[in-house]
C-alpha positions in Angstrom: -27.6 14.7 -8.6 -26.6 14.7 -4.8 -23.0 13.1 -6.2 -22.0 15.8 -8.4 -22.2 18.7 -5.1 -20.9 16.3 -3.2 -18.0 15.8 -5.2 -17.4 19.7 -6.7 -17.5 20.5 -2.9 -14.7 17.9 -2.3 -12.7 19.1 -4.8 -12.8 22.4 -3.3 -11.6 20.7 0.3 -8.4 19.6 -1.3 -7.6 22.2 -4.0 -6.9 25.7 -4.8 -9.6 27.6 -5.9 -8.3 31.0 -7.1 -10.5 30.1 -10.2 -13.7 30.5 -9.0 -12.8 33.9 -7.5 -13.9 37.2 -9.3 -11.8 40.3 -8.2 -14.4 43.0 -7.7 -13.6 46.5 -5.5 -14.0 44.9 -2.2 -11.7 41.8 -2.6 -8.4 42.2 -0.9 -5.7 39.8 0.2 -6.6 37.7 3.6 -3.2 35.4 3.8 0.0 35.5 2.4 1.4 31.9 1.8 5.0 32.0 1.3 5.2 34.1 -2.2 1.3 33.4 -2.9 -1.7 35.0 -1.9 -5.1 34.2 -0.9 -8.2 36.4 -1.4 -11.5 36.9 0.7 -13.3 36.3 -2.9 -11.6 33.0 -2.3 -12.4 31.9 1.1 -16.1 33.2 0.7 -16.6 30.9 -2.5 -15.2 28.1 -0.5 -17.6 28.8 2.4 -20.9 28.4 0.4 -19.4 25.4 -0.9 -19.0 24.1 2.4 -22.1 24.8 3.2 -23.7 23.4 0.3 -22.0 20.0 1.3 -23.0 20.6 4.7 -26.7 21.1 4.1 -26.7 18.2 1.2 -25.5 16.1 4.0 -28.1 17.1 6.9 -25.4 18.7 9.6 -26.0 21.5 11.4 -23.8 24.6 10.4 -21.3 26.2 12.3 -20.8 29.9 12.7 -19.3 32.0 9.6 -15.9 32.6 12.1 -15.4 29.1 12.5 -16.0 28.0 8.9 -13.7 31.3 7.9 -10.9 29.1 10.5 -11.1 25.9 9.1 -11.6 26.6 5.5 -9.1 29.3 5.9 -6.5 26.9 6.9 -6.9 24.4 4.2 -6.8 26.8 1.9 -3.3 27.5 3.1 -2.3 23.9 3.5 -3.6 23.4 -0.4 -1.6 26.3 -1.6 1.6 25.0 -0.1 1.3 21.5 -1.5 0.4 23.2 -5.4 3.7 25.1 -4.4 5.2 22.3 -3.9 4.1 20.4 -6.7 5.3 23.0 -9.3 8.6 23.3 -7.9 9.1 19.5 -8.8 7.7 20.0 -11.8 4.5 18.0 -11.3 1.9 18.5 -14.6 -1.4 17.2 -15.7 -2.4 17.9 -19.8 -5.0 19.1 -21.3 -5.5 15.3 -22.5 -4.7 13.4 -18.3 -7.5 16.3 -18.0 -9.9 15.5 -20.5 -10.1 11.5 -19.2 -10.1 12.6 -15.7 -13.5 14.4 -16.6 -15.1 11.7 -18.2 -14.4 9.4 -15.0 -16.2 11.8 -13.0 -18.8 12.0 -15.4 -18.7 8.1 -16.5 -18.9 7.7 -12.1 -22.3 9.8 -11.8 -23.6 8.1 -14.5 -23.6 11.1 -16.7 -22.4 12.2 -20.3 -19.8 14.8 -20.5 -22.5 17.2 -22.0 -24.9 16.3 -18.6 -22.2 16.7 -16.1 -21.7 20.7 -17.6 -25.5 21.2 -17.3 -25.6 19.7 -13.9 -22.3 22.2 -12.7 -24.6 25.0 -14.3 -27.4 24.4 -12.8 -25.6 24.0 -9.2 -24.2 27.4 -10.2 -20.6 26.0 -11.0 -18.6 27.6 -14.2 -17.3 24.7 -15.8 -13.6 25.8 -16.5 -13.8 26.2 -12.9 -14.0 22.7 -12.2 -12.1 21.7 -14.3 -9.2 23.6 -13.2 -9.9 22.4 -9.4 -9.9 18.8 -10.9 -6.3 19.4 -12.5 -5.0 20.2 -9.1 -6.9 17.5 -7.3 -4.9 15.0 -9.6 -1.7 17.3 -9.2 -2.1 17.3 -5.2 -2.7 13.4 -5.2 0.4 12.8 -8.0 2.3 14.6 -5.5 1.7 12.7 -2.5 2.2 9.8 -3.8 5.5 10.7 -4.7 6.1 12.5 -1.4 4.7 10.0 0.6 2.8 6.8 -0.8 5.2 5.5 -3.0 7.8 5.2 0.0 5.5 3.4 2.4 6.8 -0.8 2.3 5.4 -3.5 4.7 7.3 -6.3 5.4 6.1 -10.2 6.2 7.7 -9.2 9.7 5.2 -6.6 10.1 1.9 -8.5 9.0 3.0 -11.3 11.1 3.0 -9.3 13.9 0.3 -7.3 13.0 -2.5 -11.0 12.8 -0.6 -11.9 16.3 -1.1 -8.8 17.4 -4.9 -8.5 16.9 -5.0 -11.9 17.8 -3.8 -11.2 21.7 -6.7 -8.6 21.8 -9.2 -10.5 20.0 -9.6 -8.4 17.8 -8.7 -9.9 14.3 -12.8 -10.1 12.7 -13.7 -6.9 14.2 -14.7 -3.7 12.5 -15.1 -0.3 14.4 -17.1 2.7 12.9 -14.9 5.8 14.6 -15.0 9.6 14.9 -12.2 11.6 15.5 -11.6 15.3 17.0 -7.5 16.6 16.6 -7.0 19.8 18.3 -3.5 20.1 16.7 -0.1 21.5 18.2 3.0 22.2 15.6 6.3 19.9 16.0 8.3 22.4 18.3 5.0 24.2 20.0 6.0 26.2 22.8 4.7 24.5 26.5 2.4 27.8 27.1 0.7 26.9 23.2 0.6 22.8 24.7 -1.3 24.1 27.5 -3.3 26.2 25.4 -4.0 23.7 23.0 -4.5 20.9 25.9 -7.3 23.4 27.4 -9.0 23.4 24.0 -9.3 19.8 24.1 -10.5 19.3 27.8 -13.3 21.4 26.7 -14.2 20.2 24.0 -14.5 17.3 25.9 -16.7 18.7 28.3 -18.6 19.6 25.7 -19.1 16.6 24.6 -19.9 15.0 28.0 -22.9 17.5 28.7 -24.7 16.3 25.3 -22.6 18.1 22.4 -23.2 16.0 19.1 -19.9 14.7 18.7 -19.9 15.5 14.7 -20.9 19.3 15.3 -18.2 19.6 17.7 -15.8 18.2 15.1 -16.8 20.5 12.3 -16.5 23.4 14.9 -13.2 22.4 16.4 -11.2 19.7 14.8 -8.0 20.3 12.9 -8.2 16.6 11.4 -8.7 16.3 7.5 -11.6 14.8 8.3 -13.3 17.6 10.5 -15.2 19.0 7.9 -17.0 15.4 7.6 -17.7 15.6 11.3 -14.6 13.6 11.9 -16.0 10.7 11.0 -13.5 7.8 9.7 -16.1 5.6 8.5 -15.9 1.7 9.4 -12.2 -0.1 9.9 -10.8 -3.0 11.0 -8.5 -2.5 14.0 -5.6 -2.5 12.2 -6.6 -0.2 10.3 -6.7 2.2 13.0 -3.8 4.9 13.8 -1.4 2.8 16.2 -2.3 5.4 19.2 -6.0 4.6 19.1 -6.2 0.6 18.5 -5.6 -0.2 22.0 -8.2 2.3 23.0 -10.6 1.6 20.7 -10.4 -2.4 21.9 -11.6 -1.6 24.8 -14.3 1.0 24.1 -17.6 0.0 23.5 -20.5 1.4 21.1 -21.3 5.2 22.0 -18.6 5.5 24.2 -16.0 9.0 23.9 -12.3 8.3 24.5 -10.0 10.5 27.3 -8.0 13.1 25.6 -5.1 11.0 24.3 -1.7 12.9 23.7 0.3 12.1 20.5 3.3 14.2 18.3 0.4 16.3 16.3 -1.7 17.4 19.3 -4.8 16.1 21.1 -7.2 13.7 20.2 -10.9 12.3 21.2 -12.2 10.0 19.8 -15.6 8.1 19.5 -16.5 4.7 19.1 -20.2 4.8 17.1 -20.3 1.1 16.2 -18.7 -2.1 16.0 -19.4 -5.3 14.1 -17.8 -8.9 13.4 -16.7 -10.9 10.6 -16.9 -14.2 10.0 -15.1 -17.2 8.2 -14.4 -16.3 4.5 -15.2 -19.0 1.7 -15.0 -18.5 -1.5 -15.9 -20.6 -4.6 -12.1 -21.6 -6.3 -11.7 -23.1 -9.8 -9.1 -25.0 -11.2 -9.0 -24.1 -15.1 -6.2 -24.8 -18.0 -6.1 -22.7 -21.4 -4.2 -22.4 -24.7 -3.5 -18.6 -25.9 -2.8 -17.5 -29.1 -1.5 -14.1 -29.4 -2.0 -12.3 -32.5 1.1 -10.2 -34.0 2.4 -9.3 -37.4 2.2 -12.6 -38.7 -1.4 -13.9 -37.0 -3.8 -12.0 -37.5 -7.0 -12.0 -34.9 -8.5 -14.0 -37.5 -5.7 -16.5 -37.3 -5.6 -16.4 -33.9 -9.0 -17.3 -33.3 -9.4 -20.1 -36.0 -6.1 -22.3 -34.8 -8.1 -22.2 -31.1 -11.3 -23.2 -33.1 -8.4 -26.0 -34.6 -7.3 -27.1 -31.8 -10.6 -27.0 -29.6 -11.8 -29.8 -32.8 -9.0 -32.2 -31.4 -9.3 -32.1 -28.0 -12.9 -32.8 -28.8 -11.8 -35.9 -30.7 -9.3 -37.6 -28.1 -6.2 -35.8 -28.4 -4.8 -34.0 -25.0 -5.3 -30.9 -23.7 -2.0 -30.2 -22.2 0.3 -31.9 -24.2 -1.0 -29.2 -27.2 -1.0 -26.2 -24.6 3.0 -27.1 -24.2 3.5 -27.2 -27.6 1.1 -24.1 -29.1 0.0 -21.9 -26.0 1.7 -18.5 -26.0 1.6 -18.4 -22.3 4.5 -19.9 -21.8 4.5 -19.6 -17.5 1.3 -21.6 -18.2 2.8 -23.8 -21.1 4.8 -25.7 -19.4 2.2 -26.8 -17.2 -0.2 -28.3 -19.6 -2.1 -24.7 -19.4 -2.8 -25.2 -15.9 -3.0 -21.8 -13.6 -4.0 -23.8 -10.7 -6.9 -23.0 -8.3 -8.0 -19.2 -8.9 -10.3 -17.2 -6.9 -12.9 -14.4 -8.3 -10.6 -11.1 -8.9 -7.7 -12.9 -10.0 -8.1 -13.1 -13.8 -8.9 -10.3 -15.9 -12.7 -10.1 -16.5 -13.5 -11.4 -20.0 -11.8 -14.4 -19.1 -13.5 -15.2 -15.3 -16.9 -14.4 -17.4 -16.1 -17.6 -19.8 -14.8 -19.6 -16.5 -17.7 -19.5 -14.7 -20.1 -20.0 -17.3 -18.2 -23.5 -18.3 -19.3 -26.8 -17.3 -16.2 -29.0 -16.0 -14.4 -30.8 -18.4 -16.2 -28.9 -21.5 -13.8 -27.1 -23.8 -14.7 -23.2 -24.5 -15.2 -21.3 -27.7 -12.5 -19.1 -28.6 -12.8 -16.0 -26.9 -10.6 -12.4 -26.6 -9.0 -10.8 -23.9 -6.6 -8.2 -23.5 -4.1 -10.6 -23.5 -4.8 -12.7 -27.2 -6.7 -15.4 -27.7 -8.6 -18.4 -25.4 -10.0 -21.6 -25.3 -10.5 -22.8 -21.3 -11.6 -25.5 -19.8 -12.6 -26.4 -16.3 -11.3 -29.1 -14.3 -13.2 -28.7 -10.9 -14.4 -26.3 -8.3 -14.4 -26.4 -4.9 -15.5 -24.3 -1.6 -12.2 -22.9 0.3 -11.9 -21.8 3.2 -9.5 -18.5 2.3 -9.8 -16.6 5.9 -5.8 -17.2 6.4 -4.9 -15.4 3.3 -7.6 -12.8 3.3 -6.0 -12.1 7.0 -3.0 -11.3 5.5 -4.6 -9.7 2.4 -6.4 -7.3 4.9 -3.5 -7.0 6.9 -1.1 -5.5 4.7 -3.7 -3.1 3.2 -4.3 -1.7 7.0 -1.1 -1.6 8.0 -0.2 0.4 4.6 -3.3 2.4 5.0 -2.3 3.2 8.4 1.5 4.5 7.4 0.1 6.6 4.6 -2.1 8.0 7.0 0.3 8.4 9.5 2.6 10.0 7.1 0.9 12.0 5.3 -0.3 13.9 8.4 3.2 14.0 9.5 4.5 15.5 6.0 1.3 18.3 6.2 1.9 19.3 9.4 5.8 19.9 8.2 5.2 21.4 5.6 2.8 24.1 7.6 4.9 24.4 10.3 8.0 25.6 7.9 6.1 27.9 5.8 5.7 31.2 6.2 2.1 32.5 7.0 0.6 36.1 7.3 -3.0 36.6 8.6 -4.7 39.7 7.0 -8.4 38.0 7.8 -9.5 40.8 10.4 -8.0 44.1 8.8 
């Protein structure tokens, strides 16, 4: 049940955990975030989490005063985004909650009943989670709002973006990267710059004289990703933060960047692996069908026998598209004799690609359901395409938008930390 720690402990990354904590005679308050608090009952519970995720995962664990740091601070940054959230008025119901559990469980291949022995037996009080889970989904609502939902990308930008990746070759090329962010705030004094720009270098020499690179970034890093030994997992060059895609072109497999400089602080990064693409084809079909939508005057019933009607008398001579025009409730389709032109897997909903593939060409279906009424099909023709042009642009505009919501999203965490107000109590 490796999943379920794994993804309790990720909760815990991201949320606030106040629930887990119980206030016993020793507690006392470590942090004051703006008009909130956070408790040592708090940090420690997040601790053994992170070390449960740790061990699950095989990494070596860092000291207690640098887990206390980094967990320490994410705590914090969680807190202020919760703040956040409540001041706009952000909610999740008992009932958003309730389906939000069963995707968890439905994803681990559990019943709701086997995910709360599982959280008991990994010594997890099920309230608990669900609690962290409401904020997870309250944190996520909000950044979407704060951030996601305002992210656009033009035909400007992915045109440039192909030409782009062409110059450097680039364009079928994945890169598996790790990252370490010694971070500076927006308006850092030049004597914390320096300070922080020392850090870095030695990290860096660190790393040079045989440090793994993903222990160092669980010890040092201040990127969200730190606690996962900065690794980004595999992406296309695009894909990339803007400041690294030049260096990464040029890096090759086990190499360790310079110290590269940005708005947010000082990076290194690390180039594990790198791999190719090649031509995508894909299987296309061209298909044409009549739907009959029930409502208060057909009845499923009806619905399905007028399909089982007209399937009769296409099967005795009459035409297929002249009786879509006149009876299909599709009416974009309609008017095109049923047609929806050549479609590629993913771009129907999935009862209906089912029929579609199993149909011989030029053989009328059975009536079948789908969210959207009634079907008969039929196949025309399929071919092999060669779809790398629009899968370039496909992939394109997902990397550059997963780059800005990156990009931003750091940007809009690091402002929100740098404008609140923070009081260390962690060594009284």
């Amino acid at each position: 049940m490796k999943k379920i720690i794994v993804f309790v402990s990720l909760v815990s990354l991201f949320l606030s955990t106040s629930v887990f904590s119980k206030v016993v005679e020793f507690d006392r308050i470590i942090a004051i975030v703006n008009k909130d608090i956070i408790t040592l009952s708090e940090l420690n519970t997040e601790i053994n989490n992170i070390k449960q995720q740790l061990r699950a995962n095989k990494n070596e664990l860092p000291s207690d005063t640098i887990l206390q740091k980094q967990i320490l601070e994410r705590l914090i940054v969680k807190r202020l985004q919760l703040e956040i959230a409540n001041m706009v008025g952000i909610k999740v119901t008992d009932d958003m909650l309730n389906i939000a559990v069963g995707d968890v469980a439905g994803q681990n291949k559990l019943s709701i009943s086997e995910l709360q022995q599982v959280l008991k037996r990994d010594g997890v009080n099920y309230q608990a989670f669900r609690e962290n889970l409401r904020n997870q989904i309250i944190v996520q609502q909000l950044r979407s709002r704060q951030v996601i939902n305002r992210i656009t990308v033009s035909e400007q930008e992915v045109d440039n973006f192909i030409e782009n990746q062409r110059a450097r070759g680039t364009t079928n090329t994945e890169f598996h990267i790790g990252h370490i962010l010694i971070s500076t705030p927006e308006a850092a004094s030049p004597e914390k710059l320096q300070a922080a720009k020392e850090k870095a270098m030695n990290v860096l020499d660190k790393l040079h004289t045989g440090t793994n690179f993903k222990q160092a970034a669980i010890s040092y890093s201040d990127g969200q990703q730190a606690l996962k030994g900065g690794d980004l997992g595999w992406r296309k060059s695009g894909e990339l933060p803007t400041l690294f895609e030049n260096v990464v072109a040029k890096m090759k497999p086990g190499a360790t960047s310079k110290i590269i400089r940005s708005p947010s602080g000082y990076h290194i990064i690390k180039l594990f692996d790198a791999r190719g693409n090649n031509t995508r084809i894909v299987t296309q079909t061209s298909v044409r069908h009549i739907l009959i939508k029930p409502n208060e005057l057909t009845t499923e019933k009806d619905a399905k026998n007028r399909l089982q009607q007209l399937k009769a008398r296409i099967e005795d001579g009459d035409n297929f598209a002249e009786l879509a025009k006149s009876h299909s409730d599709d009416k974009g389709s309609a008017v095109k004799g049923g047609s929806l032109g050549w479609v590629s897997k993913g771009d129907l909903v999935p009862q209906f690609e089912k029929v579609m593939k199993r149909s011989k060409v030029n053989t009328v279906s059975k009536p079948f359901k789908s969210p959207f009424g009634w079907h008969i099909l039929q196949v025309l023709e399929r071919r092999k395409h060669d779809s790398t042009q629009e899968y370039q642009r496909s992939q394109a505009r997902q990397a550059i938008r997963k780059r800005k919501i990156e990009e931003d999203t750091q940007t809009w965490i690091q402002r929100l930390r740098d404008e609140a107000y923070v009081e260390y109590r962690l060594e009284e």
